[in-house]
One Martini backbone bead per residue (centre of mass of N, CA, C, O) as a GRO file, in nm:
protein
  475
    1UNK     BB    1   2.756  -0.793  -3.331
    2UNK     BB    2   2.758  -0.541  -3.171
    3UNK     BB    3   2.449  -0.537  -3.120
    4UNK     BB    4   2.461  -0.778  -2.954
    5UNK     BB    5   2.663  -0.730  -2.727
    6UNK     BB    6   2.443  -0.468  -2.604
    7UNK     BB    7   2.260  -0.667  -2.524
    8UNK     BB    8   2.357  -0.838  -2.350
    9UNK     BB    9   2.457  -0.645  -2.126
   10UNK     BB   10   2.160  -0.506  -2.111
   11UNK     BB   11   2.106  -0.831  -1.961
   12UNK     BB   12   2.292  -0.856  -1.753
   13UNK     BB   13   2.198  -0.573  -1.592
   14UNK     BB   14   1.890  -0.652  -1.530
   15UNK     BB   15   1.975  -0.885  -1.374
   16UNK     BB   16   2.160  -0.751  -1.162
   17UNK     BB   17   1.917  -0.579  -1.049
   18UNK     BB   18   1.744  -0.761  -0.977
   19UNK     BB   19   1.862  -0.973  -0.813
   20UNK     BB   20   1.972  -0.670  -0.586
   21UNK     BB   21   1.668  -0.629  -0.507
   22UNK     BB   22   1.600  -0.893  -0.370
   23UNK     BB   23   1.835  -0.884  -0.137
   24UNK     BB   24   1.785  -0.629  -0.047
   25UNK     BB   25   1.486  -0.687   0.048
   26UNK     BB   26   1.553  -0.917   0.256
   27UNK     BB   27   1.676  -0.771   0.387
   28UNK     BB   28   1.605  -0.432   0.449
   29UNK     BB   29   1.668  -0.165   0.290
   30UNK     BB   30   1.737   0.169   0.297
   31UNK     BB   31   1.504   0.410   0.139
   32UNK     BB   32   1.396   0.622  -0.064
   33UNK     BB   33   1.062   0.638  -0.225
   34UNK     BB   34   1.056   0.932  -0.382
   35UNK     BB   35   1.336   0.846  -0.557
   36UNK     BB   36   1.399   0.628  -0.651
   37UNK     BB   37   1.352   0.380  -0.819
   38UNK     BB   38   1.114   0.238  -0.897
   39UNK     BB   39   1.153  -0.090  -0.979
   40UNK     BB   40   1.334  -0.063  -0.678
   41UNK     BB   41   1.080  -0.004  -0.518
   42UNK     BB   42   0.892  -0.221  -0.566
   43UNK     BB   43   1.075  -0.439  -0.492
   44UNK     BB   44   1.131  -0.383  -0.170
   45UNK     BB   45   0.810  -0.373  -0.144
   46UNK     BB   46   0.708  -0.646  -0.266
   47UNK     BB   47   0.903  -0.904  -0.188
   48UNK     BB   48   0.811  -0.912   0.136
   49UNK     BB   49   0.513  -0.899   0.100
   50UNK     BB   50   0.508  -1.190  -0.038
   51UNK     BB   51   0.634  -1.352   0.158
   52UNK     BB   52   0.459  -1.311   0.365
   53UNK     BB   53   0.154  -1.374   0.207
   54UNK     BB   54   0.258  -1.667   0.174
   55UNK     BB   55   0.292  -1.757   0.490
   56UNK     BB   56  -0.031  -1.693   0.517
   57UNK     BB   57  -0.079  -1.924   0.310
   58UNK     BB   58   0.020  -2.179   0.424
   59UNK     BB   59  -0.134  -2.162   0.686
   60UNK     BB   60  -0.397  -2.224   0.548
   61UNK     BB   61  -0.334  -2.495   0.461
   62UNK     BB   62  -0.245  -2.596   0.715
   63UNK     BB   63  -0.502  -2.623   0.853
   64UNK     BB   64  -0.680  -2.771   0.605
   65UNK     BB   65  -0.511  -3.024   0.599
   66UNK     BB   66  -0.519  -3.159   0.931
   67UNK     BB   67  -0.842  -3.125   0.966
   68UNK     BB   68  -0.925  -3.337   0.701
   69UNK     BB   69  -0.839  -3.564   0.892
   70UNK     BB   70  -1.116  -3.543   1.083
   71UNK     BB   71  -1.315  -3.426   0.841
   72UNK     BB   72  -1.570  -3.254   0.741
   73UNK     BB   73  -1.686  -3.108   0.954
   74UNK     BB   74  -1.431  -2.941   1.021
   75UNK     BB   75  -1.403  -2.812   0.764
   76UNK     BB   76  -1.676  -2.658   0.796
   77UNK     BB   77  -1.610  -2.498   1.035
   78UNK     BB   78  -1.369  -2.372   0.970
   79UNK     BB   79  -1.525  -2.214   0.757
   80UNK     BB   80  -1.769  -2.050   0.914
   81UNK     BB   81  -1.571  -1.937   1.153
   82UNK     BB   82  -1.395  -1.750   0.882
   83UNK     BB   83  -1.688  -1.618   0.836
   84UNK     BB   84  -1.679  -1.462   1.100
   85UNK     BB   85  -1.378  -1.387   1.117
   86UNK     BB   86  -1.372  -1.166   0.895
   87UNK     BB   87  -1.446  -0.948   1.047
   88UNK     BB   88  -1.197  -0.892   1.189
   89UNK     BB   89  -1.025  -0.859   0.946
   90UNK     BB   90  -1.160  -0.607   0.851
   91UNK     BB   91  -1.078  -0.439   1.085
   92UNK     BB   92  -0.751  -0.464   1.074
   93UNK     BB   93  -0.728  -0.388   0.759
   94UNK     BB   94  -0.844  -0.110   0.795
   95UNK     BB   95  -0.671  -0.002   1.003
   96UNK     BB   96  -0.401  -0.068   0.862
   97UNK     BB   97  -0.474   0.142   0.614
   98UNK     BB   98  -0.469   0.397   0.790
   99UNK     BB   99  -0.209   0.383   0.911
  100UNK     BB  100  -0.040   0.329   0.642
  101UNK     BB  101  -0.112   0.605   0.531
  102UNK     BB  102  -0.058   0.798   0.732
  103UNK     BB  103   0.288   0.697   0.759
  104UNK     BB  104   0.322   0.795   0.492
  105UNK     BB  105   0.252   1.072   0.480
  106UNK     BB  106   0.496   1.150   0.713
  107UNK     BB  107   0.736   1.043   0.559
  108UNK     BB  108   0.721   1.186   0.282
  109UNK     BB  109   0.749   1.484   0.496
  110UNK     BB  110   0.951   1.390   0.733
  111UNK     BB  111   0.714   1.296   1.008
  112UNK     BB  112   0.818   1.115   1.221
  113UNK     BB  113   0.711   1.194   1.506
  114UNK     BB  114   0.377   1.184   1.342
  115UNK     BB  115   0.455   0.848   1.301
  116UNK     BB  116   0.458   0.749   1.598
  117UNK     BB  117   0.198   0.848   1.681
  118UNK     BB  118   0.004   0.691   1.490
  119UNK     BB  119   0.146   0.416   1.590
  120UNK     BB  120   0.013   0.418   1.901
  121UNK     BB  121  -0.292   0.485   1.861
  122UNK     BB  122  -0.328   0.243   1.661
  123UNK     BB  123  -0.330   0.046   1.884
  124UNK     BB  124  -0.544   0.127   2.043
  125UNK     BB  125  -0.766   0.111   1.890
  126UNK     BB  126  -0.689  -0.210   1.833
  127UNK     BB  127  -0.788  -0.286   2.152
  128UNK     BB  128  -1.078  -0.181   2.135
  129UNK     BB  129  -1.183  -0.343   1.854
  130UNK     BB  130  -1.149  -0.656   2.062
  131UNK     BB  131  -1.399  -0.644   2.266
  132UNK     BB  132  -1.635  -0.754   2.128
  133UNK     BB  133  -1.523  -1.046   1.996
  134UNK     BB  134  -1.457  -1.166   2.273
  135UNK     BB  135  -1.762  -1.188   2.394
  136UNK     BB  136  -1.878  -1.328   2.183
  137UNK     BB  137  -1.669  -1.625   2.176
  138UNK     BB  138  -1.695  -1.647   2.501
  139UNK     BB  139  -2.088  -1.663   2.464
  140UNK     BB  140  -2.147  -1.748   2.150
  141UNK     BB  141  -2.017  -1.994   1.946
  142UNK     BB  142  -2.290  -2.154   1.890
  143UNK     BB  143  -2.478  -1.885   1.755
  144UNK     BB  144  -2.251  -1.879   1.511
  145UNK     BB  145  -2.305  -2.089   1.380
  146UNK     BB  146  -2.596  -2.143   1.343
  147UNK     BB  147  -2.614  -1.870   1.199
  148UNK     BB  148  -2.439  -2.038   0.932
  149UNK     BB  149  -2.575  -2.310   0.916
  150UNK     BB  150  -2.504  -2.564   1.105
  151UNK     BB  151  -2.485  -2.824   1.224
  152UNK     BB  152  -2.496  -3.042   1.539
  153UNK     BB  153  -2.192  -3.106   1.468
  154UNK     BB  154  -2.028  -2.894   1.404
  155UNK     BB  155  -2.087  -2.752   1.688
  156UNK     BB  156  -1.943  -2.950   1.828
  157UNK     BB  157  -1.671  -2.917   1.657
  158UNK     BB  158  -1.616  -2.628   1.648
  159UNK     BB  159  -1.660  -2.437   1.896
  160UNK     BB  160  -1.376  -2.403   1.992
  161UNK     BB  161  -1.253  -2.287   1.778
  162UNK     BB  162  -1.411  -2.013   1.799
  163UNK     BB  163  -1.352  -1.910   2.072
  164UNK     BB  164  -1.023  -1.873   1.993
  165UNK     BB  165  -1.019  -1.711   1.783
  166UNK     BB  166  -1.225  -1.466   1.868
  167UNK     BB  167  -1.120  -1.482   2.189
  168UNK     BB  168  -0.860  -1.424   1.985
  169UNK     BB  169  -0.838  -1.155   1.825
  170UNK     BB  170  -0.594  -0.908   1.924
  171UNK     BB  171  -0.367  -1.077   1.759
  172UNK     BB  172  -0.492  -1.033   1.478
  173UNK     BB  173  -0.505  -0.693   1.507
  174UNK     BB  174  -0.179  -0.662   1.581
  175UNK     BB  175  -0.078  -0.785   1.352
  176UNK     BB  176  -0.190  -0.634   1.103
  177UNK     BB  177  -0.165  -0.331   1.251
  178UNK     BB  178   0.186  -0.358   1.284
  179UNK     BB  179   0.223  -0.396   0.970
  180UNK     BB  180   0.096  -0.144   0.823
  181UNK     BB  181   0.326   0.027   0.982
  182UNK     BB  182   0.555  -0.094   0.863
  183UNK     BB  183   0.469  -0.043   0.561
  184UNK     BB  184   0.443   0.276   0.567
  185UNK     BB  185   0.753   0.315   0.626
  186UNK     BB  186   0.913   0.056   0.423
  187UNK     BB  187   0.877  -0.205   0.650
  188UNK     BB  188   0.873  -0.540   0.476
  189UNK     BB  189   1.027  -0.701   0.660
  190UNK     BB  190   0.954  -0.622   0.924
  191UNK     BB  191   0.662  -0.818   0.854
  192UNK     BB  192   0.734  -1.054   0.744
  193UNK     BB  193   0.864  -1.173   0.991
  194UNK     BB  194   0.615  -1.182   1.181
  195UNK     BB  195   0.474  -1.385   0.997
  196UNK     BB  196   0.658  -1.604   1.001
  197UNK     BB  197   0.642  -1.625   1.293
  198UNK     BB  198   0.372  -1.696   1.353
  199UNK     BB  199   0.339  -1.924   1.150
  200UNK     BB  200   0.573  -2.132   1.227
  201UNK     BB  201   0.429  -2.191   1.492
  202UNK     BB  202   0.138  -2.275   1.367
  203UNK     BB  203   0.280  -2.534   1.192
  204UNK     BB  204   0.423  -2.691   1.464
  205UNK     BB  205   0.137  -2.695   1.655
  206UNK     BB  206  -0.085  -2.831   1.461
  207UNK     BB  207  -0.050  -3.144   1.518
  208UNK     BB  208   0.016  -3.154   1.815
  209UNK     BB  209  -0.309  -3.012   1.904
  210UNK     BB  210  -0.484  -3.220   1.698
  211UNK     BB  211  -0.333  -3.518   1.806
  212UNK     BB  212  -0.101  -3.524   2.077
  213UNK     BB  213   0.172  -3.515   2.038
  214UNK     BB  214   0.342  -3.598   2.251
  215UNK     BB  215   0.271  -3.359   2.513
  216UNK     BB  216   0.045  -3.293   2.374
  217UNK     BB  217  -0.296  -3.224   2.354
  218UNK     BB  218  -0.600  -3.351   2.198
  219UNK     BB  219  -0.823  -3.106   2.042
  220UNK     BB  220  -0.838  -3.095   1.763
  221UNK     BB  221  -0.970  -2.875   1.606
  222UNK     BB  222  -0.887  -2.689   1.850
  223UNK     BB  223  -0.575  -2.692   1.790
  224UNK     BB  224  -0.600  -2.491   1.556
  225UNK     BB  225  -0.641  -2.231   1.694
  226UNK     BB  226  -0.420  -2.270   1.954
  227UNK     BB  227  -0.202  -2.227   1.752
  228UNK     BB  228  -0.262  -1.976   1.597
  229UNK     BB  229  -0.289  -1.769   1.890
  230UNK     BB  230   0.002  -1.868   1.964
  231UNK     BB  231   0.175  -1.756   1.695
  232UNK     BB  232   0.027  -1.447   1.681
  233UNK     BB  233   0.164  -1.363   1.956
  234UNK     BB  234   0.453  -1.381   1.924
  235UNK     BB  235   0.454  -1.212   1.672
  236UNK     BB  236   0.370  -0.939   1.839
  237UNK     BB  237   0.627  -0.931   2.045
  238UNK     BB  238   0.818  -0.864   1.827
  239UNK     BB  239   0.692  -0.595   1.744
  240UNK     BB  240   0.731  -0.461   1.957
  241UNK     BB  241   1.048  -0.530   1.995
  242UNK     BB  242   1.080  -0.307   1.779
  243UNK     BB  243   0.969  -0.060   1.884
  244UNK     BB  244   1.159  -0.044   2.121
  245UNK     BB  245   1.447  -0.044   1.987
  246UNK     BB  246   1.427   0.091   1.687
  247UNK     BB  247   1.472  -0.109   1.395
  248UNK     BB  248   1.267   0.110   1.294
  249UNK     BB  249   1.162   0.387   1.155
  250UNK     BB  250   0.955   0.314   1.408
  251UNK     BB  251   0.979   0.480   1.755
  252UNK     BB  252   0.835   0.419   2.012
  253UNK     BB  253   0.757   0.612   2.279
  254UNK     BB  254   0.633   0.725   2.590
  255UNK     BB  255   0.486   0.982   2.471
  256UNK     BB  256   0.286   0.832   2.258
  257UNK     BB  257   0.108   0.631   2.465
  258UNK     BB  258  -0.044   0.894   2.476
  259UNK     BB  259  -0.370   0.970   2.475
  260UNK     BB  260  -0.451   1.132   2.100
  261UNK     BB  261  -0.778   1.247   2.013
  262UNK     BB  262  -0.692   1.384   1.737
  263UNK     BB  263  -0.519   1.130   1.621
  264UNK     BB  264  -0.784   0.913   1.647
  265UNK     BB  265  -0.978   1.069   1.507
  266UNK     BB  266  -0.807   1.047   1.205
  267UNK     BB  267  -0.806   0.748   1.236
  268UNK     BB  268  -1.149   0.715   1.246
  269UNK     BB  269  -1.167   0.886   0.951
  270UNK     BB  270  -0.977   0.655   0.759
  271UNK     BB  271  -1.062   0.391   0.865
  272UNK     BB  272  -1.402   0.377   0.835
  273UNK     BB  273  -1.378   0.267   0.530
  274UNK     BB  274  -1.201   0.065   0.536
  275UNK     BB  275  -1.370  -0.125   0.692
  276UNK     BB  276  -1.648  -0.072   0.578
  277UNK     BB  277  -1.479  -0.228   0.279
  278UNK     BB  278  -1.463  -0.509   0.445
  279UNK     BB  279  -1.712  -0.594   0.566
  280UNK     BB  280  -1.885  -0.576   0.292
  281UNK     BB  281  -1.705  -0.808   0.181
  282UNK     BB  282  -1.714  -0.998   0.460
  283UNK     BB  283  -2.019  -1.033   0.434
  284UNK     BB  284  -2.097  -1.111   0.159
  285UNK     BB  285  -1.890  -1.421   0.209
  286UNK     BB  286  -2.114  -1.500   0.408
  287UNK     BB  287  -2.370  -1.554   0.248
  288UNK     BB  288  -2.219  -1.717   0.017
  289UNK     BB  289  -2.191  -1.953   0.297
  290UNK     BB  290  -2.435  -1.984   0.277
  291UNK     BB  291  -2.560  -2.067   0.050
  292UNK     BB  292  -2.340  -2.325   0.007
  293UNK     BB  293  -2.467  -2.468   0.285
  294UNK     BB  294  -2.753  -2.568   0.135
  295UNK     BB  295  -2.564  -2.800  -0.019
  296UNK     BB  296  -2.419  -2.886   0.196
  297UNK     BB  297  -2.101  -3.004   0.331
  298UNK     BB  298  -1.947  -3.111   0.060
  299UNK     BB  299  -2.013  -2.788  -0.067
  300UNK     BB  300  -1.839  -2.652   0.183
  301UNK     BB  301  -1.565  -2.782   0.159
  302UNK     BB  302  -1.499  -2.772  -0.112
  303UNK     BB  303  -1.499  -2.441  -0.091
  304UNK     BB  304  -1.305  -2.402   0.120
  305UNK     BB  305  -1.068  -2.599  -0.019
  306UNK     BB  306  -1.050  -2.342  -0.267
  307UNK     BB  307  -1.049  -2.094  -0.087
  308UNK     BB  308  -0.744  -2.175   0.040
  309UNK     BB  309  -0.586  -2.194  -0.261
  310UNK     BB  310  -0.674  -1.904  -0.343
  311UNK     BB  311  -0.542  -1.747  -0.103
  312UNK     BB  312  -0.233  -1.847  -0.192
  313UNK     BB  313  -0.267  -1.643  -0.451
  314UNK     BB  314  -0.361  -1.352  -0.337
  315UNK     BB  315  -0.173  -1.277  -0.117
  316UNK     BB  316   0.080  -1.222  -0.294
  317UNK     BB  317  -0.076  -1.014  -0.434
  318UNK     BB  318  -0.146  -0.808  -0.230
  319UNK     BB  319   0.187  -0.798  -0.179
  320UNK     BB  320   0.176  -0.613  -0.455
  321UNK     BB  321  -0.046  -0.388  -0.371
  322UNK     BB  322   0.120  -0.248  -0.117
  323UNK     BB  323   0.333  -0.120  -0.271
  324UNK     BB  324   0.115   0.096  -0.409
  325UNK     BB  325   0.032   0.220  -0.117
  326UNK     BB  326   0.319   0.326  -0.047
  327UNK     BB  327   0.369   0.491  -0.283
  328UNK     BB  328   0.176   0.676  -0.285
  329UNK     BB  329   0.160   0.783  -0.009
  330UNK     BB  330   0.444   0.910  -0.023
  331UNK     BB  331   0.441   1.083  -0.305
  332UNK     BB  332   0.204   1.263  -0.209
  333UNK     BB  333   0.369   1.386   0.049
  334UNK     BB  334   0.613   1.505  -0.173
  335UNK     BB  335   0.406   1.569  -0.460
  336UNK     BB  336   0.421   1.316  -0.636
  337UNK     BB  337   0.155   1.219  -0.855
  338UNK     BB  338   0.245   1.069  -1.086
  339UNK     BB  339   0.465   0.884  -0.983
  340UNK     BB  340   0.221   0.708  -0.850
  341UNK     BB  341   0.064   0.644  -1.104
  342UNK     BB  342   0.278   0.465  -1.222
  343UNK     BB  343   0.329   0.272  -0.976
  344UNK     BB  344   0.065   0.159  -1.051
  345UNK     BB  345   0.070   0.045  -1.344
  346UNK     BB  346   0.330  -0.122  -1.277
  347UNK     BB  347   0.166  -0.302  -1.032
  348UNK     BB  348  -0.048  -0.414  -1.232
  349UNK     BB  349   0.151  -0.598  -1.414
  350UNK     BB  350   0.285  -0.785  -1.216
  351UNK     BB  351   0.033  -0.898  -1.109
  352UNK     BB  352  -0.083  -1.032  -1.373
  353UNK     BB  353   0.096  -1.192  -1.433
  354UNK     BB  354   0.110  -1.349  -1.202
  355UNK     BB  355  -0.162  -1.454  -1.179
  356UNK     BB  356  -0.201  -1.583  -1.468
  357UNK     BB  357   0.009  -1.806  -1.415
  358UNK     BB  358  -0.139  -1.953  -1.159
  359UNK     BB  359  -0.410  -1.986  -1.314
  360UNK     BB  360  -0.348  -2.200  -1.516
  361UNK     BB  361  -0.339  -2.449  -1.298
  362UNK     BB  362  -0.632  -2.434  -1.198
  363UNK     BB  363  -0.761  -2.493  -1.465
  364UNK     BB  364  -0.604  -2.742  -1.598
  365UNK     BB  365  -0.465  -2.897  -1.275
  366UNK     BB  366  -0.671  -2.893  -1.008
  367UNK     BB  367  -0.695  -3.207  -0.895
  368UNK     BB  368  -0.381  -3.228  -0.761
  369UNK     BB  369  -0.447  -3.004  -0.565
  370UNK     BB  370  -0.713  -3.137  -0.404
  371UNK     BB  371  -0.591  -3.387  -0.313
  372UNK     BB  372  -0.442  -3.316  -0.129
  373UNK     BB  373  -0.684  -3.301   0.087
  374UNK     BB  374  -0.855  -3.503  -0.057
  375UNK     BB  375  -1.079  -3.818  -0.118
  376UNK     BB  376  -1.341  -3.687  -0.130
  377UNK     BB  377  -1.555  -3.653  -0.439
  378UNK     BB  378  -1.743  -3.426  -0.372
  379UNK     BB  379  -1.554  -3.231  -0.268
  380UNK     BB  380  -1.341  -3.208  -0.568
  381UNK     BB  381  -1.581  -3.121  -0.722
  382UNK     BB  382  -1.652  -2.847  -0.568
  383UNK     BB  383  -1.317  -2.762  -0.595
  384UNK     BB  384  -1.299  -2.730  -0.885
  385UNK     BB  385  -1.509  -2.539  -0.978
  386UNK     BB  386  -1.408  -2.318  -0.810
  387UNK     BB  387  -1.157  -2.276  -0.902
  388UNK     BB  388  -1.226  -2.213  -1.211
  389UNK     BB  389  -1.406  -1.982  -1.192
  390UNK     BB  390  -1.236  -1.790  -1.043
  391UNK     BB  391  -1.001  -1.783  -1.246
  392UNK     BB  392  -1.128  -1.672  -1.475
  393UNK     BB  393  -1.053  -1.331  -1.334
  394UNK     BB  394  -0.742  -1.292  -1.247
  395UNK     BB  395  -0.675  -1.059  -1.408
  396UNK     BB  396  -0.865  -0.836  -1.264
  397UNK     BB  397  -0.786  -0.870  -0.990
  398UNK     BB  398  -0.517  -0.745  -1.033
  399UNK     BB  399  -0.579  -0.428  -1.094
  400UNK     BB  400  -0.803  -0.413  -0.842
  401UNK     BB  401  -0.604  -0.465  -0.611
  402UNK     BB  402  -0.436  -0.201  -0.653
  403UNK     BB  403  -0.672   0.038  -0.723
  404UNK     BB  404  -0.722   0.013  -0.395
  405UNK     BB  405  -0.453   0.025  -0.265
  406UNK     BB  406  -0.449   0.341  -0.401
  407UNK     BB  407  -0.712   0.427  -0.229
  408UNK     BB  408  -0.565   0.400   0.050
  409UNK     BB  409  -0.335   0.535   0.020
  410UNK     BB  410  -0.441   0.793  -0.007
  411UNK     BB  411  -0.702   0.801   0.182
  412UNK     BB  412  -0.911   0.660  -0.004
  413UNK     BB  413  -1.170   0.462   0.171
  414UNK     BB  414  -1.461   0.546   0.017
  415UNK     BB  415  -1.457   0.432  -0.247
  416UNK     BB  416  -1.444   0.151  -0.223
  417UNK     BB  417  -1.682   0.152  -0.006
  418UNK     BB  418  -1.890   0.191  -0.241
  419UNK     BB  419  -1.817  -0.043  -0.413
  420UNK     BB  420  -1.860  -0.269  -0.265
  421UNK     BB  421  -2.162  -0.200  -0.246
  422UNK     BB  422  -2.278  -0.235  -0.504
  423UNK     BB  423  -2.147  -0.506  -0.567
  424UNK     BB  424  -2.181  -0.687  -0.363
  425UNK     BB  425  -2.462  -0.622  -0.253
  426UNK     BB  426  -2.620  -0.527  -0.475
  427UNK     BB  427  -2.503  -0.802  -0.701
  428UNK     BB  428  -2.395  -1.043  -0.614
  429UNK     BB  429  -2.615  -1.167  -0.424
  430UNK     BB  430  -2.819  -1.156  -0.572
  431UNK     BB  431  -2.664  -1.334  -0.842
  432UNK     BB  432  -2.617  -1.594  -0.627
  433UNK     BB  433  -2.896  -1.668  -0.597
  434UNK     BB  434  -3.015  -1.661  -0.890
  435UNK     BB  435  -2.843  -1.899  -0.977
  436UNK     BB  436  -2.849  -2.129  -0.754
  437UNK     BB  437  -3.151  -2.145  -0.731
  438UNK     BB  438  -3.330  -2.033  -0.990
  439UNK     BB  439  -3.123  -2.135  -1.222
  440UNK     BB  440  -3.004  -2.413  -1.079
  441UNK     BB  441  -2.648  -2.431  -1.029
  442UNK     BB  442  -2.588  -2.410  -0.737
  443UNK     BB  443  -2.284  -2.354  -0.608
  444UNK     BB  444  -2.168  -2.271  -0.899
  445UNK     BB  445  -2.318  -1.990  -0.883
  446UNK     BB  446  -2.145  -1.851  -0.662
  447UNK     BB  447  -1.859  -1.877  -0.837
  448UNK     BB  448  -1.976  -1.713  -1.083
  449UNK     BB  449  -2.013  -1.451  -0.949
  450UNK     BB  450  -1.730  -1.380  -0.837
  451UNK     BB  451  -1.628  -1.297  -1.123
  452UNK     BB  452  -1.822  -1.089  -1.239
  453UNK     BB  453  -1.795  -0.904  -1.037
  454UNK     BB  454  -1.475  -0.857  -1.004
  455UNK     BB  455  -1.498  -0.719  -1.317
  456UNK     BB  456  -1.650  -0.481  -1.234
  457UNK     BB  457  -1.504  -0.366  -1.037
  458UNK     BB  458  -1.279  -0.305  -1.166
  459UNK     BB  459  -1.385  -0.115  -1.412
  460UNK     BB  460  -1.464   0.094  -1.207
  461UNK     BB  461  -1.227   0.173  -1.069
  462UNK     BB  462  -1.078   0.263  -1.306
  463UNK     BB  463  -1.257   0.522  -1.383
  464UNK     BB  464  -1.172   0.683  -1.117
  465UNK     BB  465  -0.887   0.642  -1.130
  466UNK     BB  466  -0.860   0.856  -1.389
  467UNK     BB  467  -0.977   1.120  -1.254
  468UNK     BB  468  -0.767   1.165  -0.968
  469UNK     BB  469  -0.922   1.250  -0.677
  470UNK     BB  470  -0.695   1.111  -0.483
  471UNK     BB  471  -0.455   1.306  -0.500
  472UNK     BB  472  -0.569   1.513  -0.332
  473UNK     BB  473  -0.599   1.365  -0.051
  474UNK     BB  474  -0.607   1.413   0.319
  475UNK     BB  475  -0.417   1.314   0.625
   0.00000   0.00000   0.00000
């Protein structure tokens, strides 16, 4: 009997821990990250980071959920400008990965000041990043559809969508870089908020200018993109107003604004690898949508609406692998390499729990997911497979991209972009070509590359980060 009530004890001290630690992560309390409870570091920046791109997360579908009301057309519009788009967003996580590595490791290190400097310079850094894409948008968006294999229904609907993602880039890339540099110096509450009042606004816009609701105009599917650049300019402004206040870690000063090549220079070589470890990954999934729009509308609409339902499940993965990227950072910049690496397993139990519960839904239960989009047979048909597919290899995914977000918080942002580059590039397109047109398996072939890939990169990921080399990373 006493051995019963000190179990029961130590289980409602455990859930009374659990639950202090939610509560405070959502309010956003500040700890040393460096020394606190590992458990209680974890959660104070997996759950914030979480419900950000849970919230990122629904954007997606809300948009996609909209749009399919104007037809298959607008749908696949919507998928083939995503992966053009993807480019930018690999450069904005790129660029984000370098900055919230370099600001954790002068957290960790105590050097404030040497954090506000980094985190000036890389917002001009990603100013500078967004002159190519704003000029591609608003000069070529028909060029780049068709590059897509768009048919000319596709672009005649989806142009106007295409210039205002593309040519409003910079809010895109300062969204994403402005939170990379909360979540780094541990300030993933306030990374939160702004994509929350983002995405918030872009909920309730997007109806409005996509059928003409009320006083706002008619615009179909480009109103879903200026829904989009209109809430997160907003959220950028938030981010701006925090950094001006002070009420985060970060507080940029006028002496910061101004340019230093030094610091610019440090941080376009620990970017470098970043980006280009994101390019080679989202050039590859543009291949991907190019080989499965070969099989028509209603097989790249299927695709589109499968992996927007899949992104609703990965971005709150990313968001406690996030977690493991600040406590690398910081435990490295304090010397305490041990700490780091026990943070990487246990934040990979966390997430792999996680994935695998969602994964169980996508497996048995597809179709009532499915239909919430559309009402095509054929469209939900190859949103089932590619659903399925992907989803048989949610365990490896969940510690591969844990294991990828600490070779990044150390600012070993070139491993993984080696890795990227055989996976992807050497293996993957040559493997989802030859399933999808050579073995005849159609699109199909496609979804299950995808699978086969990331257990791949996991498991080459485990064999590197074994032997230890990001420890040394200096930044």
């Amino acid at each position: 009997m006493f051995y019963s009530n000190e179990i029961d004890q130590s289980l409602k001290r455990e859930i009374k821990f659990y639950w202090r630690s939610i509560i405070d992560a959502v309010k956003g309390i500040e700890i040393d990250y460096t020394n606190a409870n590992l458990n209680q570091a974890i959660l104070l920046l997996a759950i914030p980071m979480v419900l950000e791109m849970a919230m990122e997360s629904v954007f997606v579908l809300v948009d996609v959920f909209w749009v399919a009301r104007i037809g298959t057309n607008a749908v696949a519009a919507v998928g083939l400008t995503d992966a053009a788009v993807s480019l930018i967003y690999a450069v904005s996580h790129g660029l984000a990965m370098a900055v919230s590595a370099v600001v954790a490791r002068r957290i960790g290190e105590k050097d404030k000041a040497g954090a506000n400097r980094s985190a000036a310079q890389a917002i001009w850094l990603g100013v500078f990043a967004s002159i190519p894409g704003f000029f591609i948008g608003i000069f070529m968006p028909e060029k780049i559809l068709l590059l897509m294999g768009a048919s000319p229904e596709v672009i005649q609907i989806g142009s106007g969508f295409t210039i205002w993602l593309l040519g409003g880039n910079l809010v895109i890339i300062l969204l994403f870089l402005n939170n990379g540099i909360f979540r780094g110096v541990g300030d993933a509450t306030i990374a939160m908020r702004a994509l929350w009042i983002a995405n918030g606004f872009n909920i309730l816009l997007d109806p409005c200018l996509i059928f003409g609701i009320g006083p706002f105009p008619e615009l179909g599917v480009t109103g879903a993109a200026v829904a989009t650049t209109f809430g997160r300019g907003v959220g950028v402004l938030y981010q701006f107003y925090v950094f001006w206040r002070g009420k985060s870690r970060v507080h940029i000063h006028i002496r910061d604004w101004y340019i230093q090549f030094g610091v610019i220079g440090n941080l376009i070589k620990v970017s470098g690898g970043g980006v280009l470890q994101l390019l080679i990954g989202t050039s590859s999934w543009i291949i991907l949508m190019r080989i499965v729009a070969d099989f028509g509308s209603s097989a790249l609409a299927g695709y589109t609406i499968a992996i927007r339902i899949i992104v609703f499940t990965l971005l709150p993965a990313w968001g406690i692998a996030n977690a493991a990227s600040t406590l690398v950072g910081q435990n490295l910049g304090a010397k305490q390499a041990d700490r780091a690496e026990t943070a990487v397993w246990r934040t990979g139990l966390y997430n792999c729990i996680f994935l695998i519960s969602v994964g169980f839904f996508f497996i048995f239960f597809p179709r009532p997911i499915v239909q919430f989009f559309t009402e095509d047979e054929a469209v939900i048909t190859y949103a089932i497979d590619a659903l399925r597919y992907i989803s048989y290899g949610y365990a490896f995914y969940a510690y591969g991209m844990v294991l990828v977000q600490a070779f990044n918080g150390a600012g070993d942002t070139y491993t993984p972009t080696w890795l990227n580059f055989f996976c992807y590039w050497l293996f993957q397109i040559p493997l989802a070509y030859s399933l999808a047109k050579w073995l005849a398996f159609g699109a199909q072939g496609v979804f299950l590359s995808i699978t086969i890939t990331e257990f791949m990169l996991t498991v080459a990921s485990f064999i590197i980060f074994r032997k230890g080399r990001w420890k040394l990373k200096q930044v």
